[in-house]
C-alpha positions in Angstrom: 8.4 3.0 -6.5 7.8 6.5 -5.3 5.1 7.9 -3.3 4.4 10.7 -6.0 3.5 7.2 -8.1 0.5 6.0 -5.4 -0.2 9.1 -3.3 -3.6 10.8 -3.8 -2.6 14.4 -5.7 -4.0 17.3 -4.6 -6.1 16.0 -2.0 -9.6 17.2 0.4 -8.3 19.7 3.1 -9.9 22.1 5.6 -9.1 25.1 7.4 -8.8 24.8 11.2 -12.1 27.3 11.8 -14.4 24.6 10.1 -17.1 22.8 12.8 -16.4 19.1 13.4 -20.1 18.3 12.4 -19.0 20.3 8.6 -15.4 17.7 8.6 -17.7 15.1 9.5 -20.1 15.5 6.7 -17.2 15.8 4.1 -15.3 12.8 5.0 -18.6 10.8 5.2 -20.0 12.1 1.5 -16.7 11.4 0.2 -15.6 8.3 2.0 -12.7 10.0 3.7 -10.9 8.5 7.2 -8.9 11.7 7.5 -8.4 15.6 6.3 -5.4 17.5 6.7 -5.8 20.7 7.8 -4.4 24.1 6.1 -3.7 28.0 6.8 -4.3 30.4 3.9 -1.3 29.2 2.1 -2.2 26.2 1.9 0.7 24.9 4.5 0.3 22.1 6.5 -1.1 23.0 10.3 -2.6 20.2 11.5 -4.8 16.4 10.6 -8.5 15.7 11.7 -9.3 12.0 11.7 -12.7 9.6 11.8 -10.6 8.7 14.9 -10.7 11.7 16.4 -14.2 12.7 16.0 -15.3 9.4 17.9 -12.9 10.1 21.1 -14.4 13.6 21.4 -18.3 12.2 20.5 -17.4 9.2 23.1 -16.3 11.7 25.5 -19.3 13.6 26.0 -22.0 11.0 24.9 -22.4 9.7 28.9 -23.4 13.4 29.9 -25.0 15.2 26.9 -28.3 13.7 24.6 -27.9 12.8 20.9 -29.1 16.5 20.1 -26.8 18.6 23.0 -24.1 16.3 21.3 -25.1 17.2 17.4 -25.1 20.7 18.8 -21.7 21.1 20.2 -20.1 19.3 17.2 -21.4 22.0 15.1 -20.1 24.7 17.3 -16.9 23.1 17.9 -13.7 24.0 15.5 -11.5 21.2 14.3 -8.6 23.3 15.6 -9.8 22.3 19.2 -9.5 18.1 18.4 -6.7 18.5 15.5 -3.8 16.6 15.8 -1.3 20.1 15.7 0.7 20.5 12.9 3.8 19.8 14.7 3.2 16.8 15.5 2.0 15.5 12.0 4.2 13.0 10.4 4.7 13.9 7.1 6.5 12.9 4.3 8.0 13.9 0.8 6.6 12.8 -2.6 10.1 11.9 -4.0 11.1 9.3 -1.2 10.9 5.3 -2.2 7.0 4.3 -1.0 8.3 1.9 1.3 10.2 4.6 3.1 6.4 5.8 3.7 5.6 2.5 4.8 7.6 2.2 7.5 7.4 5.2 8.8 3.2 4.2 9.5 4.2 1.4 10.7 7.1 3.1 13.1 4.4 5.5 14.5 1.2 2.9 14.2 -0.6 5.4 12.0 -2.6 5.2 8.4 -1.3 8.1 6.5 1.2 10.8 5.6 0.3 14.0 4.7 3.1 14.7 1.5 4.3 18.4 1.4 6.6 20.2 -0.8 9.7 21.7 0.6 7.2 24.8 1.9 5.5 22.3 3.7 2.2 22.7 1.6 0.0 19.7 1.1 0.7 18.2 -2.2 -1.3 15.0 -1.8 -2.0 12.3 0.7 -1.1 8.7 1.1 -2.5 5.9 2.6 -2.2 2.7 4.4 -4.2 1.1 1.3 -2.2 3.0 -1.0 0.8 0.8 0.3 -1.5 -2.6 -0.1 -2.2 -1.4 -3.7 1.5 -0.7 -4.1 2.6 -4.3 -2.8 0.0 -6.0 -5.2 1.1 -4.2 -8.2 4.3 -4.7 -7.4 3.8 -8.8 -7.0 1.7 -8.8 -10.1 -1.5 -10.2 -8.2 -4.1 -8.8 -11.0 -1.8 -9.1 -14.1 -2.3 -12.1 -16.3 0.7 -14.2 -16.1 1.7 -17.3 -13.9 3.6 -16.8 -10.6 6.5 -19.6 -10.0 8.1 -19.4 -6.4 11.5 -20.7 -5.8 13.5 -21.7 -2.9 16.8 -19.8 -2.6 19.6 -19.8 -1.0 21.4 -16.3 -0.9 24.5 -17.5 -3.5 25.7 -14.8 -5.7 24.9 -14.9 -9.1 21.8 -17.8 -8.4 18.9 -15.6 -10.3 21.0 -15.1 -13.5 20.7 -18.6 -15.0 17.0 -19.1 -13.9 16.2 -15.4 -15.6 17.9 -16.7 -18.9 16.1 -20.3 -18.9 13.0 -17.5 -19.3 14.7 -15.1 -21.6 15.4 -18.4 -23.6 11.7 -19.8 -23.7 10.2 -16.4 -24.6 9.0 -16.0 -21.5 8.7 -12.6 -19.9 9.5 -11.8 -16.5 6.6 -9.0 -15.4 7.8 -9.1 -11.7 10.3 -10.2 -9.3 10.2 -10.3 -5.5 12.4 -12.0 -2.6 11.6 -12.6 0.8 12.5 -14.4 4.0 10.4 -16.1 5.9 10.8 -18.4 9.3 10.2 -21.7 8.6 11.1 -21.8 4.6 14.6 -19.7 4.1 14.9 -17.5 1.6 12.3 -17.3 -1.4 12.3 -16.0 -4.8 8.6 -15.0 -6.3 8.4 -14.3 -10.1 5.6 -13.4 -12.6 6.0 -14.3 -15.6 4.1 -14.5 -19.0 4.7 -15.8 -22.6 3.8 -18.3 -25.2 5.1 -21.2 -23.5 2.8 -23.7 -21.6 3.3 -23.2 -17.8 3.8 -27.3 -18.1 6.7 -26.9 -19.6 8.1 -23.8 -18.3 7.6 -25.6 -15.0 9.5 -29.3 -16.4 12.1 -26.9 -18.1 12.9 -25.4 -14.0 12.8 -28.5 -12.1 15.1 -30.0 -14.7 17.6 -26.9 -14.5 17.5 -27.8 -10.7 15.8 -24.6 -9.5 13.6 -25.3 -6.1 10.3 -24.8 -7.6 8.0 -24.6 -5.0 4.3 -23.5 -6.2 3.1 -22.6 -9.1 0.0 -20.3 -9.7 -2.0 -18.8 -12.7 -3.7 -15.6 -13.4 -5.9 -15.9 -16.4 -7.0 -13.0 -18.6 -9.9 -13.3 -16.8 -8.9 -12.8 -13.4 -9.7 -16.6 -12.5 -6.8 -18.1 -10.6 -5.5 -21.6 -11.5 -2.9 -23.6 -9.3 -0.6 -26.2 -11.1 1.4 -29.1 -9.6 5.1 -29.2 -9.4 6.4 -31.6 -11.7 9.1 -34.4 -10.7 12.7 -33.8 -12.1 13.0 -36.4 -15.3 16.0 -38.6 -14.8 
């Protein structure tokens, strides 16, 4: 997954000479958090966040009324409160998304401005772009039924459980692993197909694959959990 496949093309920007009160009222009409900030050339020079706004409201709120306030954010430029454009973390559209991912997460921030290799804004992406990303990637809205495994790291362990699929004409739509604390290691597939999830499930346990939960997305979004069957003798 790229970001050019989940960031926001072409996105909302702002010169620096626009009033804070004018960024206000754009990010507000369209539901915005944050607007990167371009010269003439459209080139990256700087990021104006909801963020921002409240520190410089909150800063002058004890000392000036709600209309003194109102007034000086519509005198003041967003150059003055702009995070500069040095300083903006940025990234390209043609690195893997969670390369974007971690870099928020590195610098506890919710976006990237994405610039071309002139450093002009080509799009934006977000924090939520990154949940989106993560539940397409799992499946989550997709009709199918999710089977989690336990594993155990041995080379060559996925190949025979993918072919007990492959040989039930079942599809396999997605496949995730991940480590967690308490558990070990754990496999997390999607799958869909004309077999019963019943017996998909018996036809696992009996392989001897750690089947672990098992969990159904219907056609109509409903979600439907199923019991892990006992191996047959």
């Amino acid at each position: 997954m790229y970001v050019k496949d989940h960031m926001t093309e072409n996105p909302y920007t702002i010169t620096k000479d626009v009033v804070i009160s004018k960024a206000v009222e754009i990010m507000r009409k369209n539901h915005f958090h944050r607007l990167p900030i371009v010269d003439e050339q459209g080139k990256l020079v700087g990021l104006v966040t909801g963020g921002l706004v409240e520190e410089q409201s909150g800063a002058n709120s004890t000392s000036l009324s709600i209309y003194e306030l109102n007034y000086l954010l519509s005198k003041t430029k967003v150059a003055d409160i702009m995070i500069k454009g040095k300083d903006v973390k940025t990234i390209s559209q043609d690195v893997f998304v969670e390369v974007a991912a971690q870099t928020m997460l590195d610098h506890e921030i919710s976006c990237l401005p994405v610039v071309d290799e002139n450093n002009k804004v080509i799009g934006i992406i977000t924090d939520k772009d990154i949940f989106q990303a993560f539940v397409e990637l799992l499946g989550l809205k997709k009709q199918g039924t999710r089977f989690i495994f336990g594993a155990t790291d041995t080379p060559g362990e996925f190949a025979p459980m993918a072919k007990l699929f492959g040989d039930n004409n079942a599809n396999l739509d997605s496949l995730a692993v991940y480590h967690t604390k308490d558990r070990g290691a754990e496999i997390v597939v999607k799958a869909s197909g004309a077999i019963s999830v019943e017996d998909m499930a018996q036809i696992l346990v009996d392989a001897g694959f750690d089947l672990r939960s098992i969990v159904q997305t219907t056609k109509f979004g409903t979600v439907k959990s199923f019991e892990v069957p006992a191996k047959k003798s």
